[in-house]
N, C-alpha and C positions, 0 to 999 in steps of 0.2 A: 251308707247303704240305703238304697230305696226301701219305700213300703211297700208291705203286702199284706192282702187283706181277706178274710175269711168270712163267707155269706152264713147267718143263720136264719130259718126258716121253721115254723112252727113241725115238728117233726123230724126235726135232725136228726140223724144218727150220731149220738154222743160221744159213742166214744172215737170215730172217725176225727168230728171236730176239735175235742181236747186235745186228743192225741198229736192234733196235728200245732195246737198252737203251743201244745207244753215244748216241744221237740225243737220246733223251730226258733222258739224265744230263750229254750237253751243254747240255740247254736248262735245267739247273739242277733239276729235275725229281726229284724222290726214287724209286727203282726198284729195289725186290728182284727177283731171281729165287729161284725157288721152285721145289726139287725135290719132284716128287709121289710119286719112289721114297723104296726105304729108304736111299740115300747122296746125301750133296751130289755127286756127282760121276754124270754125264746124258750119255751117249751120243747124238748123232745121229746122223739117218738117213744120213748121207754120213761116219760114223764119226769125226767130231769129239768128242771129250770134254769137258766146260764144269761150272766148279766153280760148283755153284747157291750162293748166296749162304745161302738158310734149308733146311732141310727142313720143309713141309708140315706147318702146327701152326696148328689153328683161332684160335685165340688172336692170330695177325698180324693179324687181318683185320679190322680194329676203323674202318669206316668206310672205305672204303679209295676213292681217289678212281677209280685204273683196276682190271681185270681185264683181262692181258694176253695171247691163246693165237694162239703159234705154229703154223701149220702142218706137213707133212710126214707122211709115215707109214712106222709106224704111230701115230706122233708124236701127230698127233690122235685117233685111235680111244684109244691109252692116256689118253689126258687124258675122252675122255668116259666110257670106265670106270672112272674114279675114283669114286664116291661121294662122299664131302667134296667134289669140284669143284663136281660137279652142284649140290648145296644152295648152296652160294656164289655161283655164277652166278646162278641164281635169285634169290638174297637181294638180289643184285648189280642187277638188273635190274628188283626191284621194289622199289628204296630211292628216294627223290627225285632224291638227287644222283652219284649212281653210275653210273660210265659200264664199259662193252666193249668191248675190242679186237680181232678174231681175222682170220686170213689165212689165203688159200690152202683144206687142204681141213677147217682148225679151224670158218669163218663154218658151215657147215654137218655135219661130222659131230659138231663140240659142241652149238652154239649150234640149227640148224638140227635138227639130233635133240631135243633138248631142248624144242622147242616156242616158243621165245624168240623168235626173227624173223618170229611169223604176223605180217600185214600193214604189214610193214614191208619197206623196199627193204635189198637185199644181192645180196653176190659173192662169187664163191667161185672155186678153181681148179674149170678146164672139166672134167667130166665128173661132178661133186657136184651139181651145181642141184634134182637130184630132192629129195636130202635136205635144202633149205632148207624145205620144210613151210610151204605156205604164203605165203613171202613173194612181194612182186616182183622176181623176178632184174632184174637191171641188166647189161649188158655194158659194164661200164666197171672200171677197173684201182682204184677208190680208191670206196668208195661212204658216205656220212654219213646217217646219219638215226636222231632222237632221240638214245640210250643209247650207240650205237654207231658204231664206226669199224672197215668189214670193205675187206679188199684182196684180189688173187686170185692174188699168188703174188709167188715169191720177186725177179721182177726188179723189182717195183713195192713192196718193202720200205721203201726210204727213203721211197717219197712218202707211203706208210701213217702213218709213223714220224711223221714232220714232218706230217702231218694231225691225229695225236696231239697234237702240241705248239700245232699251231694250234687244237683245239678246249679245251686247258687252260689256254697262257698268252693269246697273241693272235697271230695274224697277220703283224704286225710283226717277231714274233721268231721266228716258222716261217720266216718270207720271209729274214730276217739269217743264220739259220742255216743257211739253204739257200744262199744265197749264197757262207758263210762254207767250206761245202763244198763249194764252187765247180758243184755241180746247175744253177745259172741261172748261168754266166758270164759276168761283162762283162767288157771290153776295157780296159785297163790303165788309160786315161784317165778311166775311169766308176769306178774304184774308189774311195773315200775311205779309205778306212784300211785297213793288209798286218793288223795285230795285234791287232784285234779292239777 
């Protein structure tokens, strides 16, 4: 399985990024985070500290199956002044098999600045829509089309996450995983198996 990789940015939205990398490396799923300062070590916006796994080295990015951006701010304004991001996402968007991820107010102050979502449907946290540029806004918590998988904020994290998983592995194992984190809970009788 290819890798995928997740940007952090002084001001992440934390729970967006954990959520997305706990969810995903439960579904077997390969998933660096990626400091785009000068330290592994990324402050968020709600003052959490999270040791980035790489720092920010063209050379990862060798085919990369997701591009993963957190919300928050200024979490995402730093992520779209990056330079090296911007070419990436780019690169990202006009490969065949490369997909995008981003929540909250990343769909749009990256992706949505960037030119990336013209005529394509997205969501973003409420008050960004302007800077989607072009696309169709959607008022809905989890939005799919083409390249991309955009959320619009930090309480609709998991389902972003496990949308991830269901547009990489299948379905079947977004649904088990959700289950398995009890998100759709059945009643003790409905369950087959406690241990996975």
């Amino acid at each position: 399985m290819k890798e995928s990789f997740l940007f952090l940015a002084d001001g992440f939205e934390e729970i967006e990024a954990l959520t997305a990398v706990d969810v995903l490396r439960r579904a077997g799923m390969t998933v660096k985070t990626v400091s785009i300062t000068s330290s592994l070590c990324v402050t968020g916006a709600h003052g959490i500290t999270v040791g980035a796994d790489v720092i920010y080295d063209p050379s990862l990015f060798r085919n990369p199956e997701w591009l993963i951006l957190p919300g928050g701010m200024p979490g995402a304004k730093n992520l779209y002044e990056f330079a090296p991001l911007q070419g990436l996402l780019r690169n990202q968007a006009e490969s065949k098999n490369g997909r995008i991820a981003a929540i909250c107010a990343a769909p749009a102050v990256v992706l949505g600045q960037l030119g990336l979502l013209k005529n394509s449907s997205a969501t973003c946290y409420p008050g960004f829509e302007e800077m989607l540029d072009c696309a169709e806004v959607k008022n809905e918590d989890v939005v799919v089309d083409g390249k991309f998988v955009l959320a619009n904020g930090p309480a609709n994290a998991l389902i972003w996450a496990l949308t991830i998983v269901k547009e990489s592995v299948d379905n079947i194992d977004a649904t088990r995983l959700a289950n398995d984190m009890l998100l759709y809970p059945r009643s003790v009788k409905d369950i087959d198996h406690y241990f996975g």
